[in-house]
VOVORO-731397 format. One record per atom (N, C-alpha, C, O, CB): atom name; x, y, z. Coordinates in steps of 0.1 Angstrom, whole numbers, m for minus. Glycine has a CB too. Example, Ala and Ser with C-alpha at 12.3 -4.5 7.8 and 13.67 -1.06 7.14 Angstrom:
// residues 2
<name->N; x->132; y->m57; z->78>;
<name->CA; x->123; y->m45; z->78>;
<name->C; x->132; y->m33; z->78>;
<name->O; x->142; y->m33; z->85>;
<name->CB; x->113; y->m45; z->90>;
<name->N; x->128; y->m22; z->71>;
<name->CA; x->137; y->m11; z->71>;
<name->C; x->129; y->0; z->79>;
<name->O; x->134; y->11; z->80>;
<name->CB; x->141; y->m6; z->57>;
END
This chain:
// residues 65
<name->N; x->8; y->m12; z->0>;
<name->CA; x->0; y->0; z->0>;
<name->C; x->9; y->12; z->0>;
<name->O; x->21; y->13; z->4>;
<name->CB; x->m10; y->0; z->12>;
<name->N; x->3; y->22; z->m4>;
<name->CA; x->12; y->41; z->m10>;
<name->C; x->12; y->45; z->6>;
<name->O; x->4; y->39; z->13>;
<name->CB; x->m1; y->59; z->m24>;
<name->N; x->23; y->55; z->10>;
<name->CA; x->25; y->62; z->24>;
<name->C; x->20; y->73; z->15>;
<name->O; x->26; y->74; z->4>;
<name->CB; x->42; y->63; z->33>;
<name->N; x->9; y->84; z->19>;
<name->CA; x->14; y->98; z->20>;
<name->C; x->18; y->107; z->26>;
<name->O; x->13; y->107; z->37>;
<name->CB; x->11; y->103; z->16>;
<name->N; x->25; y->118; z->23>;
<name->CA; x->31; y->130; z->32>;
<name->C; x->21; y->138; z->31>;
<name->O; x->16; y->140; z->20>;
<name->CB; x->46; y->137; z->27>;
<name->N; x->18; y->143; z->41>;
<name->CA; x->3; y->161; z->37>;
<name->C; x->14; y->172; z->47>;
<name->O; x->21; y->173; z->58>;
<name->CB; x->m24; y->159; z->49>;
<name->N; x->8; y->178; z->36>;
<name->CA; x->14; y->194; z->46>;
<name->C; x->2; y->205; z->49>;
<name->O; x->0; y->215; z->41>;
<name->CB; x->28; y->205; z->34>;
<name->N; x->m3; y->204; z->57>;
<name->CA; x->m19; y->213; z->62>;
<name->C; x->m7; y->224; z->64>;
<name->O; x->5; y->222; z->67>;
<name->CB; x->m32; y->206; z->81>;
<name->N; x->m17; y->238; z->61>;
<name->CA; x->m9; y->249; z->60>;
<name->C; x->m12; y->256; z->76>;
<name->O; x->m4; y->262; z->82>;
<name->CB; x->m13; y->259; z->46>;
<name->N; x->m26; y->254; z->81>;
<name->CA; x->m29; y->255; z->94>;
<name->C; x->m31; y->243; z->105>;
<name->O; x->m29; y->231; z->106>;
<name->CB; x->m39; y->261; z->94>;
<name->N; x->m35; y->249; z->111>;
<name->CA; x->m41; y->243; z->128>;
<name->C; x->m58; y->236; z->122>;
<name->O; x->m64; y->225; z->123>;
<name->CB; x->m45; y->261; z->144>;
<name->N; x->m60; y->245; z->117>;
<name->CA; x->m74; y->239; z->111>;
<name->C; x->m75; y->228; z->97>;
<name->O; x->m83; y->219; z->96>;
<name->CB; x->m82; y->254; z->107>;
<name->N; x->m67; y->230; z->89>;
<name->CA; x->m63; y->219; z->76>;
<name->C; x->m63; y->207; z->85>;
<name->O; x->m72; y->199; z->86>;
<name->CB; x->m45; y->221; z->67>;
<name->N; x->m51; y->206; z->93>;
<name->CA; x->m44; y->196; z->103>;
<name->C; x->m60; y->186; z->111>;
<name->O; x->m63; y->174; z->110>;
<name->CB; x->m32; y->207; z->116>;
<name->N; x->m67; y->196; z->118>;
<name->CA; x->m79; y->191; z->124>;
<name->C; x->m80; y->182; z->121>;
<name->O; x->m76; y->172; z->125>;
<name->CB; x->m89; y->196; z->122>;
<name->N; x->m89; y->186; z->105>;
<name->CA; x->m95; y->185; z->97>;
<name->C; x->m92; y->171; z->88>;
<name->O; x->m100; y->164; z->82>;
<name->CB; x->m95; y->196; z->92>;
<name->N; x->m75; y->170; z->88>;
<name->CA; x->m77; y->157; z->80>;
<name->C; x->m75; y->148; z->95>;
<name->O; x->m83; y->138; z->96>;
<name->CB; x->m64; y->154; z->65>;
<name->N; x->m69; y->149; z->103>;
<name->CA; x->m72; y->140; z->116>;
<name->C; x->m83; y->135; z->117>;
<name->O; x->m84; y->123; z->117>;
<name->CB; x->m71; y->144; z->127>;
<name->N; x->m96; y->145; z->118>;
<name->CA; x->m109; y->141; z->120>;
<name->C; x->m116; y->130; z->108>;
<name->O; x->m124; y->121; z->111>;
<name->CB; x->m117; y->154; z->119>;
<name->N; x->m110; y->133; z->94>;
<name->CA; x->m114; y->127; z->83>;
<name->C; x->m109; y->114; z->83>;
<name->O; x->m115; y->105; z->80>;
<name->CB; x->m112; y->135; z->71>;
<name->N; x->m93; y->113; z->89>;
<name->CA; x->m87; y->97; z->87>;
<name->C; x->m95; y->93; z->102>;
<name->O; x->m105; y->85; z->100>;
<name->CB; x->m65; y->95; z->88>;
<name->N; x->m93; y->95; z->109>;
<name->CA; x->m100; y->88; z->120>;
<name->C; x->m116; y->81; z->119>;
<name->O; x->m120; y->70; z->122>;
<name->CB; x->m100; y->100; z->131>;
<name->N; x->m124; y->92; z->114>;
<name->CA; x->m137; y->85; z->106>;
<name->C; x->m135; y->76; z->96>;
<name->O; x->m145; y->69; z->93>;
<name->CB; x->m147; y->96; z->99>;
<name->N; x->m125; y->73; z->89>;
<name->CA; x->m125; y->61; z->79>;
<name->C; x->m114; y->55; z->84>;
<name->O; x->m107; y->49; z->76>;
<name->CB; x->m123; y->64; z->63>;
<name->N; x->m111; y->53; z->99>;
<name->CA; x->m103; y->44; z->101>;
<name->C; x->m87; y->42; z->93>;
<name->O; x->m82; y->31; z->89>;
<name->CB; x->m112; y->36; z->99>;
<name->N; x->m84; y->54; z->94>;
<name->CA; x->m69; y->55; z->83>;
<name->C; x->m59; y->57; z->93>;
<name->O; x->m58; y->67; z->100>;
<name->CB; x->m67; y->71; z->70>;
<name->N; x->m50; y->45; z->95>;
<name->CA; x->m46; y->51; z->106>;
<name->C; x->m33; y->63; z->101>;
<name->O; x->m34; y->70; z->91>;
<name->CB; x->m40; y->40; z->115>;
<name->N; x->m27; y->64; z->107>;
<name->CA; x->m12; y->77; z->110>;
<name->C; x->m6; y->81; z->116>;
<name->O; x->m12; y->87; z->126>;
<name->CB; x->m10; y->88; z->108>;
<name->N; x->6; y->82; z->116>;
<name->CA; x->16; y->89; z->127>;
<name->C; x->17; y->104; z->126>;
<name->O; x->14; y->112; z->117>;
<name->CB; x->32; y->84; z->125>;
<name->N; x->21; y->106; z->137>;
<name->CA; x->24; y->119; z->140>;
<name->C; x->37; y->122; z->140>;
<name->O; x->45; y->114; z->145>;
<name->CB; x->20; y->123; z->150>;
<name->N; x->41; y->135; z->135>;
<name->CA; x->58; y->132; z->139>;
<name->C; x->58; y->151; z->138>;
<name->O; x->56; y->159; z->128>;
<name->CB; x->72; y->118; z->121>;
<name->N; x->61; y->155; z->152>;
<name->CA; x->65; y->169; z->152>;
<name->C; x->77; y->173; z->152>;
<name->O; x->85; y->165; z->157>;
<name->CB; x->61; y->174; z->162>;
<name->N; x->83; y->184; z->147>;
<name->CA; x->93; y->190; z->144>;
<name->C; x->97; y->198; z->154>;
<name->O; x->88; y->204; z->160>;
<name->CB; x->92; y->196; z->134>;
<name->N; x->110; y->198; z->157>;
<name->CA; x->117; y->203; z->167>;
<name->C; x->122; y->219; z->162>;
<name->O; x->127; y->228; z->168>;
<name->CB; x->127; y->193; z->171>;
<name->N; x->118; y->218; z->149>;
<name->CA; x->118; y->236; z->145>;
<name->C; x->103; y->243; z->148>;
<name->O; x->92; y->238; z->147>;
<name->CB; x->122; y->238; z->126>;
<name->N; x->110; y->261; z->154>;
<name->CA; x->100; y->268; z->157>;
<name->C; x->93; y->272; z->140>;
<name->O; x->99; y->275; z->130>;
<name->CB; x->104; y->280; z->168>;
<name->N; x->80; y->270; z->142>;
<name->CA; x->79; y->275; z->124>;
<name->C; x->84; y->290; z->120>;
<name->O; x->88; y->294; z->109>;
<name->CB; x->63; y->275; z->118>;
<name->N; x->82; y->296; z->132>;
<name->CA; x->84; y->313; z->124>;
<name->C; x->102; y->313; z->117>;
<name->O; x->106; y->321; z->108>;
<name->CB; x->82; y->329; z->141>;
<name->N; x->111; y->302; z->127>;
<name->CA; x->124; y->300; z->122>;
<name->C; x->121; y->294; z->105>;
<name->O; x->124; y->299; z->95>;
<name->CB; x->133; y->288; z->134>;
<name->N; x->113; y->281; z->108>;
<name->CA; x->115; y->276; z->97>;
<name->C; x->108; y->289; z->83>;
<name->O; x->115; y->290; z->72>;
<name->CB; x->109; y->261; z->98>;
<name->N; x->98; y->294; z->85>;
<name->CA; x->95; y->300; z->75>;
<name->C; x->107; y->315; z->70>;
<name->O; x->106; y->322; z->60>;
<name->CB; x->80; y->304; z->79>;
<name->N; x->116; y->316; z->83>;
<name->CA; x->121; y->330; z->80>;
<name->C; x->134; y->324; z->72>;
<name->O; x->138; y->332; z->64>;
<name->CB; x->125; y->341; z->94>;
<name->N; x->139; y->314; z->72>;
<name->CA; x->147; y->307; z->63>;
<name->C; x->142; y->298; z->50>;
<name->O; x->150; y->291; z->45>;
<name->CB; x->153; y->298; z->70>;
<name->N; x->131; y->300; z->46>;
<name->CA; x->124; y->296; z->37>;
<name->C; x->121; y->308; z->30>;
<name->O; x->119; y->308; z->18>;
<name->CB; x->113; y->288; z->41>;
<name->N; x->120; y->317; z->35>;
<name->CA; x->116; y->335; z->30>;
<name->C; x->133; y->335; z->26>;
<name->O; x->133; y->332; z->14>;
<name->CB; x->109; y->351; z->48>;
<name->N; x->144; y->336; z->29>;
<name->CA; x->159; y->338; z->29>;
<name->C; x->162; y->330; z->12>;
<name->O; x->166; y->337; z->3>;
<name->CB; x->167; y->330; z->46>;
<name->N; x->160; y->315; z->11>;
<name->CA; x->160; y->309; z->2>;
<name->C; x->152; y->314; z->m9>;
<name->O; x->158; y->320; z->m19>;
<name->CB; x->157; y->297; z->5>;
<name->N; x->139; y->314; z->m9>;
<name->CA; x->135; y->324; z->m20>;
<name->C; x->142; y->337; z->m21>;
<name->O; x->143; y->340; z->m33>;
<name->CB; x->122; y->326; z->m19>;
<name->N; x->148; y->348; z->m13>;
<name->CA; x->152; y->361; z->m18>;
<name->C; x->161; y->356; z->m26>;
<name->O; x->161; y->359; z->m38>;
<name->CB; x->157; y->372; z->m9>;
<name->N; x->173; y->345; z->m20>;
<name->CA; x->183; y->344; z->m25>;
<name->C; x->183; y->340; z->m47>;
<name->O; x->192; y->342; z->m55>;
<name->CB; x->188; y->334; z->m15>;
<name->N; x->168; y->334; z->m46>;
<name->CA; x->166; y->326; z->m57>;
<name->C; x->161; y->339; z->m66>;
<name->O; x->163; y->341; z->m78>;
<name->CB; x->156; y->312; z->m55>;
<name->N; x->156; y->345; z->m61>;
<name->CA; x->152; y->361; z->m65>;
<name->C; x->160; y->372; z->m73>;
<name->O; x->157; y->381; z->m80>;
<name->CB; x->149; y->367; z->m54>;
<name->N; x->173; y->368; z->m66>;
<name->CA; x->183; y->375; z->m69>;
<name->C; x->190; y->388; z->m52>;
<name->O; x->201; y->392; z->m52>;
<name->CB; x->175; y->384; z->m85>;
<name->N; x->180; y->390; z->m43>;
<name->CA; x->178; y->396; z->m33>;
<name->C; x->187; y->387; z->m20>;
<name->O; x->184; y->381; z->m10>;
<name->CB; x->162; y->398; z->m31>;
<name->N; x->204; y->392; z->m29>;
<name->CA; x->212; y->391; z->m16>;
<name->C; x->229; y->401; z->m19>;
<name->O; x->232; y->411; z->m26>;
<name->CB; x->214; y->368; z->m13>;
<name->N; x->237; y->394; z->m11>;
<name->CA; x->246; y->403; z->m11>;
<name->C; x->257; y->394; z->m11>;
<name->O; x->261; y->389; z->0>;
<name->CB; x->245; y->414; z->1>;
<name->N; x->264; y->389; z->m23>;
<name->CA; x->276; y->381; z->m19>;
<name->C; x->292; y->387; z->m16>;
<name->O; x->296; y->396; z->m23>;
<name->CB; x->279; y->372; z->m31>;
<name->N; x->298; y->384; z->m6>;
<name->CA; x->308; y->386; z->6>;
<name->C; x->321; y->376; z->m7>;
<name->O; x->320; y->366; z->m14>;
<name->CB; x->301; y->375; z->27>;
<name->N; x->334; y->387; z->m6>;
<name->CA; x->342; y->379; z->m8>;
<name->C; x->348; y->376; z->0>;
<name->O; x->354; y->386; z->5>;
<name->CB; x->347; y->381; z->m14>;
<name->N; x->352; y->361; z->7>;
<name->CA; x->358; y->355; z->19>;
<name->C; x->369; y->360; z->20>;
<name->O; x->373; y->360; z->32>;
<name->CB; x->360; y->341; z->18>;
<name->N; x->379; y->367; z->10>;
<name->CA; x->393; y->370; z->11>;
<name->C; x->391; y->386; z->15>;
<name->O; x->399; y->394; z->13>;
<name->CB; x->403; y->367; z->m3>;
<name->N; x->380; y->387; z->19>;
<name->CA; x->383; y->403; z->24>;
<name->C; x->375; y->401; z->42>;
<name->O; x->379; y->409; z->51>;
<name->CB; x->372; y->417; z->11>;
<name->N; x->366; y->394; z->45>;
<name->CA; x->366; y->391; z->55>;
<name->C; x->370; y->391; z->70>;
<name->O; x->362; y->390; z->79>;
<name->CB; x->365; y->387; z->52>;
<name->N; x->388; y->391; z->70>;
<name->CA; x->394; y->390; z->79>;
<name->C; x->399; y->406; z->78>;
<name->O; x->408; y->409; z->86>;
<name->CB; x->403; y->377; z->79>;
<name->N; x->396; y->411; z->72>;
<name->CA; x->406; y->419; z->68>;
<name->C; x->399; y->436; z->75>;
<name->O; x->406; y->447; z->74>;
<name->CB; x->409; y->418; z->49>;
END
């Protein structure tokens, strides 16, 4: 049988499919993340600027200097 991964964007998505597998008997694990989300989203915001073009590259040989 297929595993799937879901990513509920809230508290309420999340409910909501709990409530829905639980009525059809689906079972699932839980598995929480030891990241705070506002971390994880402010490094997910950082990755997109970077892909954007919205950064500042550092030459290492001036660094120490």
């Amino acid at each position: 049988m297929e595993s799937l991964i879901v990513h509920p964007q809230n508290k309420e998505q999340l409910d909501a499919l709990k409530t829905f597998m639980k009525a059809f008997k689906i079972s699932f694990e839980e598995e929480k993340s030891d990241y705070d989300p506002e971390f994880v989203a402010m490094v997910l915001k950082g990755d997109e600027d970077l892909k954007a073009g919205k950064g500042v590259k550092v030459d290492i040989d001036n660094l120490w200097k």
